[in-house]
N, C-alpha and C positions, 0 to 999 in steps of 0.2 A: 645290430643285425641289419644286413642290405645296407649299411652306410649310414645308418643311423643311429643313438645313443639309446637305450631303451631300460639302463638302471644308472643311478648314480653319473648323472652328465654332470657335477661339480668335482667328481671324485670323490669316492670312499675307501677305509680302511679294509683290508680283508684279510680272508686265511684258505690257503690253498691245503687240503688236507689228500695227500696223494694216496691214503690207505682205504679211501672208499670210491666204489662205483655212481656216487650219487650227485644230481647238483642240486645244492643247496644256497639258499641265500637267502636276504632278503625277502617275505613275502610277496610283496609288492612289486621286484624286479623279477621275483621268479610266475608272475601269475604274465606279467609283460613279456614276460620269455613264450607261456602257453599262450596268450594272446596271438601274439603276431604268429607264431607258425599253427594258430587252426587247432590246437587240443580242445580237446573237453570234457569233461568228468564221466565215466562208466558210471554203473551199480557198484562197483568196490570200487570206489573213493579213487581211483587213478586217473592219473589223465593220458589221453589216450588219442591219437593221430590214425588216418586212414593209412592202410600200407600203400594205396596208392597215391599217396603224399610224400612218402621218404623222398623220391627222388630229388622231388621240387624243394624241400626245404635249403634253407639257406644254413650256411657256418652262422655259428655265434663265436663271435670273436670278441677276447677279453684283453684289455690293453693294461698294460702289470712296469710302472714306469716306465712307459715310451715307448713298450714293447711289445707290437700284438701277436696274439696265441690263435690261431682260428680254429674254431672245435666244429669239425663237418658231422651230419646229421646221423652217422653213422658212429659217431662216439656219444651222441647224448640221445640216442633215441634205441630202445632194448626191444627186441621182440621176446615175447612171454605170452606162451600159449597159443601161437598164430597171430595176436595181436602185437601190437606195436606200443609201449607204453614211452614217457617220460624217462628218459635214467636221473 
């Protein structure tokens, strides 16, 4: 994110699973995901971004051998309920 490695900077194995709306990974790269763009946990266990944040976030870009994928804020970020959650 912004140019910098923020899970697995040695490389890891993974699995892109295209039948779900969700990101999934790693604990620890996905809490560095909610880190850097500003989430933070509601009353029901979500995590949860101001709407007047969508604009500003940045793509998280996933490099899949040699090859980056950039996923803009508007594919991993759901509105639900008025609020804006995690996808």
């Amino acid at each position: 994110m912004n140019g910098k490695t923020i899970a697995c900077s040695k490389g890891c194995q993974a699995i892109v699973d295209t039948g779900t709306s969700l990101l999934t990974g790693p604990t620890s790269a996905i809490a560095n995901i909610q880190s850097d763009i500003g989430a933070s946990e509601n009353s029901d266990d979500e995590m949860v971004v101001s709407c007047s944040a969508i604009s500003s976030l940045p793509d998280i870009v996933f490099t899949i051998n040699g090859v980056q994928y950039p996923v803009p804020p508007s594919a991993y970020i759901l509105q639900v309920r008025g609020l804006w959650t995690i996808h």
